[in-house]
C-alpha positions in Angstrom: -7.5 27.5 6.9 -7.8 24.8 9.8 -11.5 24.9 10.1 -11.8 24.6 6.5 -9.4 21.4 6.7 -11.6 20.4 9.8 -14.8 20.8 8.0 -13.0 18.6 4.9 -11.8 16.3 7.2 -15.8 15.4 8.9 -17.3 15.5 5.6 -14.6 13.0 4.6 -14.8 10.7 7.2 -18.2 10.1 7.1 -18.2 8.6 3.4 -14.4 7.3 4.0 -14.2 3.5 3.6 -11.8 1.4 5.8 -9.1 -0.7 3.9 -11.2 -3.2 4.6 -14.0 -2.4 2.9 -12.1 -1.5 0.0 -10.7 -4.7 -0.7 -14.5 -6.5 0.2 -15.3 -4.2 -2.6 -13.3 -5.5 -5.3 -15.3 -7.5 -7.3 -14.6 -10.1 -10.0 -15.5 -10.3 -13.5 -13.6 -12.5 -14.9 -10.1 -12.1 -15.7 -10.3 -8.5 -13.6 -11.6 -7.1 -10.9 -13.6 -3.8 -10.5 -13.8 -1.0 -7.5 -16.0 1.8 -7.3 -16.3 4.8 -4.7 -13.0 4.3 -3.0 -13.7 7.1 -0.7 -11.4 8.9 1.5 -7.6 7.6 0.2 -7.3 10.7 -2.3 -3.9 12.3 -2.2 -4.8 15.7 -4.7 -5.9 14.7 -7.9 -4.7 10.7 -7.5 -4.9 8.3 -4.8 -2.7 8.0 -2.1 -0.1 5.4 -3.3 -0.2 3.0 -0.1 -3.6 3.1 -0.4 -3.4 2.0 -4.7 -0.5 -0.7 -3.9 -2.8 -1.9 -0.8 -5.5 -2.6 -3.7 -3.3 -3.8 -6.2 -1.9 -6.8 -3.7 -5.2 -8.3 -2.5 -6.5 -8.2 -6.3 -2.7 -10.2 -6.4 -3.3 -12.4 -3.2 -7.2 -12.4 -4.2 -6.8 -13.8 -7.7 -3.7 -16.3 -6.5 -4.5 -17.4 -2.8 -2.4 -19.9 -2.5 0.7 -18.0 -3.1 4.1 -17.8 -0.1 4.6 -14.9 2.3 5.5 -11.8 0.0 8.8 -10.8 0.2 9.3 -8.1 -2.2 8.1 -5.8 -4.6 8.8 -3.4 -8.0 6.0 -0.3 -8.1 5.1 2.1 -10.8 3.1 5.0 -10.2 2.4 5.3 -14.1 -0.6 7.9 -13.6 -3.3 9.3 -11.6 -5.7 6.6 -9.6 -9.7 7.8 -9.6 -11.6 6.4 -6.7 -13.1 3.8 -9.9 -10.8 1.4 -10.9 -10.1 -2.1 -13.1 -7.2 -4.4 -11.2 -5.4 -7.4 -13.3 -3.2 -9.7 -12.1 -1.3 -12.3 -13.4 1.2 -15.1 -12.8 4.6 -14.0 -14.4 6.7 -17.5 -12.8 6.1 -19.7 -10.3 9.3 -21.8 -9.0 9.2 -24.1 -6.5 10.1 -21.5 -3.4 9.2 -18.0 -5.6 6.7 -16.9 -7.2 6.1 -13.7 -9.3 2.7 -11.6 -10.2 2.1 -9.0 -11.9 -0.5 -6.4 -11.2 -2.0 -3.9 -13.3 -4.4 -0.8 -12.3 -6.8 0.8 -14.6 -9.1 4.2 -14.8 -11.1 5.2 -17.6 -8.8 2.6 -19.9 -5.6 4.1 -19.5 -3.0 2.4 -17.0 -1.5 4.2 -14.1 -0.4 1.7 -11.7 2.2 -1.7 -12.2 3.3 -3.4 -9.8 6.0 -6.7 -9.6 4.8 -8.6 -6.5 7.8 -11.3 -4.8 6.2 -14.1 -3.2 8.9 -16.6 -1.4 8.6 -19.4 0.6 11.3 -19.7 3.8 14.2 -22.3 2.9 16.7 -23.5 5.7 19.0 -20.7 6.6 22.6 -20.5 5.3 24.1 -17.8 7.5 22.1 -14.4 9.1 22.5 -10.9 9.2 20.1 -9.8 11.4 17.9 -6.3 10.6 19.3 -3.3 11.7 18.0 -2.3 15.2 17.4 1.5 16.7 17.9 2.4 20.0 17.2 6.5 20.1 13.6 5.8 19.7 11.1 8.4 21.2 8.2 6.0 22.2 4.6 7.1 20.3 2.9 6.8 23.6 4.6 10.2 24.0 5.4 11.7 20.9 4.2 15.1 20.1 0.8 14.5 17.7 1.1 15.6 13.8 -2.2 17.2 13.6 -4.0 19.5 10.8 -4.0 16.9 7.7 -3.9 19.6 4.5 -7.2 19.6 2.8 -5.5 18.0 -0.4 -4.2 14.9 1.5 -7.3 13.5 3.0 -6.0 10.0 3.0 -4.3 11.6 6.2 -7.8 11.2 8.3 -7.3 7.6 8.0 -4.1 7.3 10.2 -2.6 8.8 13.3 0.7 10.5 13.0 3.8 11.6 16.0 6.8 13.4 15.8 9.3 11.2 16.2 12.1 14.3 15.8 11.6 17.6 17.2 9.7 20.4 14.7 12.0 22.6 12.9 15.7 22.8 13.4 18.7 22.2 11.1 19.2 18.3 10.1 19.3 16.4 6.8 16.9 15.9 4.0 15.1 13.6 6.1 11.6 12.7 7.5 10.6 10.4 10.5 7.3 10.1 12.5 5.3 7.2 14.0 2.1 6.3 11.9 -0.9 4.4 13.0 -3.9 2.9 11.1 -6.9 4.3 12.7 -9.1 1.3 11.4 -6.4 -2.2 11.0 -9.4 -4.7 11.4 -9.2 -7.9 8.9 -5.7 -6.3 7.8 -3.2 -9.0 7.5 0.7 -7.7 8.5 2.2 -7.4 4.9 -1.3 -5.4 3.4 -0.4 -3.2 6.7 2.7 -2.6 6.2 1.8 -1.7 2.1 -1.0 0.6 3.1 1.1 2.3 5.6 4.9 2.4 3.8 4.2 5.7 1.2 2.7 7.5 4.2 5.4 10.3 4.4 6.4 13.0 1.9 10.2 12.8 0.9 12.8 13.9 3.0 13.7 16.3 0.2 10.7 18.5 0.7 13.3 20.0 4.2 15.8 20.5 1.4 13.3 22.3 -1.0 14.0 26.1 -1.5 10.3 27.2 -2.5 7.0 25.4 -2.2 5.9 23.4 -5.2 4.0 19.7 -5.7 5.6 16.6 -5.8 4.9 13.3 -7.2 6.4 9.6 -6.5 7.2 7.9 -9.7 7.9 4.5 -8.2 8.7 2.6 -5.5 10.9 -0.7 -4.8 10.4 -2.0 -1.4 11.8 -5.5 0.0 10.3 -7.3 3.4 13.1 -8.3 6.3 12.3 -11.1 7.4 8.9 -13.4 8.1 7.9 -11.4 11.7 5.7 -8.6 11.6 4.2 -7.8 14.5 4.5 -3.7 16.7 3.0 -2.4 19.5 -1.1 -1.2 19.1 -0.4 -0.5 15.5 2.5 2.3 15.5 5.6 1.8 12.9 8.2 4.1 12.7 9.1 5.6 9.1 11.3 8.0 7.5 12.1 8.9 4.1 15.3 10.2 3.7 16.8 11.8 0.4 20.2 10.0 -1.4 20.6 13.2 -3.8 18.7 15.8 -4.9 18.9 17.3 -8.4 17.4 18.5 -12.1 13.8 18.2 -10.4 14.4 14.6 -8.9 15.2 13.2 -5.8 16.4 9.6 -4.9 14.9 8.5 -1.6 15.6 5.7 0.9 12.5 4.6 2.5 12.9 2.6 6.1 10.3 1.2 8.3 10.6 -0.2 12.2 8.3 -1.7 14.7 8.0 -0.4 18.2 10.9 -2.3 19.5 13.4 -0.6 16.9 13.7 -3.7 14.3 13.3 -2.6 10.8 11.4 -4.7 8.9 10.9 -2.9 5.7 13.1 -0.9 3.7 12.5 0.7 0.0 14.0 3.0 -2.6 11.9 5.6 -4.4 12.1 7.8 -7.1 10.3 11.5 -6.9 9.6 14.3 -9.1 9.6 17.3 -7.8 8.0 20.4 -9.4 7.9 24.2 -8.9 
């Protein structure tokens, strides 16, 4: 089984393009923009969602340069994403400080990605709460490496992942390890931080009591505050489930930089089968 994941793995990487070159590949026709051969980001039968959002928000900040720093943002994994696809997007308000688009994501006609994009500019600050701040952090430098990517989840190739808890054990529905872009060249900090967010399965999957697929359905995730900068490209993330029932399971997502800041956090719905 691992040489056949190894032998997947090279074959993938040499036709894998970087996130990158998939958004120099979007092109425009008019009121849409098309993508073909996005190689390497598949997750089973769809696309790895980071990989989907990443696309939808530079067709977004493509289509609408001019817009703030995002801030926020509603997801819907409607359907399966083919490595061919149609992006829309669309101006839903613009205010004075915020501005909302709407994405859309097409294969073969049939929708299966929306996305709400929150675009604010910084007004003068009336009172903090500053992010929440970790101090148990194993550092990446020495974290134990998560190797063996399974052959279905080759979007895995593109990043390096730690341990950032020990293997195994008793604990909570929960999930954390360090992840690192292999390729972050031309990425600017908020596409990062899309492309890398989904990156973990939900914590549910330690509470699951047979093996069985799972799906995310959505994904709400809001930016805290206008600094995004880590250490040689490792963030910290861990999916954690909120309850777990009738084949669903609520799931915080939380993201930190190197020095312990958070500076994402999401909610997530997930289907889970078997």
């Amino acid at each position: 089984m691992v040489e056949r994941v190894a032998q997947s793995g090279e074959q993938d990487a040499m036709t894998a393009l970087s996130l990158t070159q998939l958004a120099d590949g979007l092109v425009r026709n008019g009121d849409h923009w098309s993508l073909h051969g996005a190689a390497g980001w598949m997750q089973g039968r769809t696309m790895y969602g980071g990989a989907s959002s990443y696309i939808a928000y530079v067709a977004a900040t493509a289509t609408f340069p001019d817009l703030p720093p995002l801030r926020a943002a509603q997801i819907g994994f409607i359907g399966p994403v083919g490595e061919d696809i149609t992006a829309r997007a669309t101006i839903l308000r613009a205010g004075k400080s915020v501005s909302h688009v709407e994405t859309s994501l097409w294969c073969d006609d049939a929708l299966v990605h929306r996305a709400i994009w929150l675009f604010g500019h910084a007004r003068p600050a009336n009172g903090s709460n500053p992010a929440a701040q970790l101090t148990d952090l194993t550092a990446p430098e020495t974290a134990e490496a998560f190797l063996g990517a399974p052959a279905t989840m080759t979007f895995l190739n593109r990043m390096d992942v730690r341990r950032a808890t020990p293997r195994g054990g008793e604990g909570p529905p929960a999930i954390r390890r360090w992840v690192r872009l292999k390729d972050r060249a031309g990425l600017d900090p908020h596409a990062e931080l899309i492309a890398i967010g989904d990156t973990l399965p939900p914590g549910s999957m330690r509470a699951m009591e047979r093996p069985g697929p799972i799906s995310s359905i959505n994904w709400s995730l809001t930016l805290l505050g206008d600094t995004i900068t880590t250490r040689d490209g490792w963030w910290l993330l861990e999916t954690a489930s909120n309850h777990m029932a009738d084949g669903f399971s609520s799931e915080t997502l939380r993201l930190w930089n190197t020095d312990g800041t958070e500076v994402m956090r999401g909610l997530q719905s997930v289907a889970i089968f078997g």
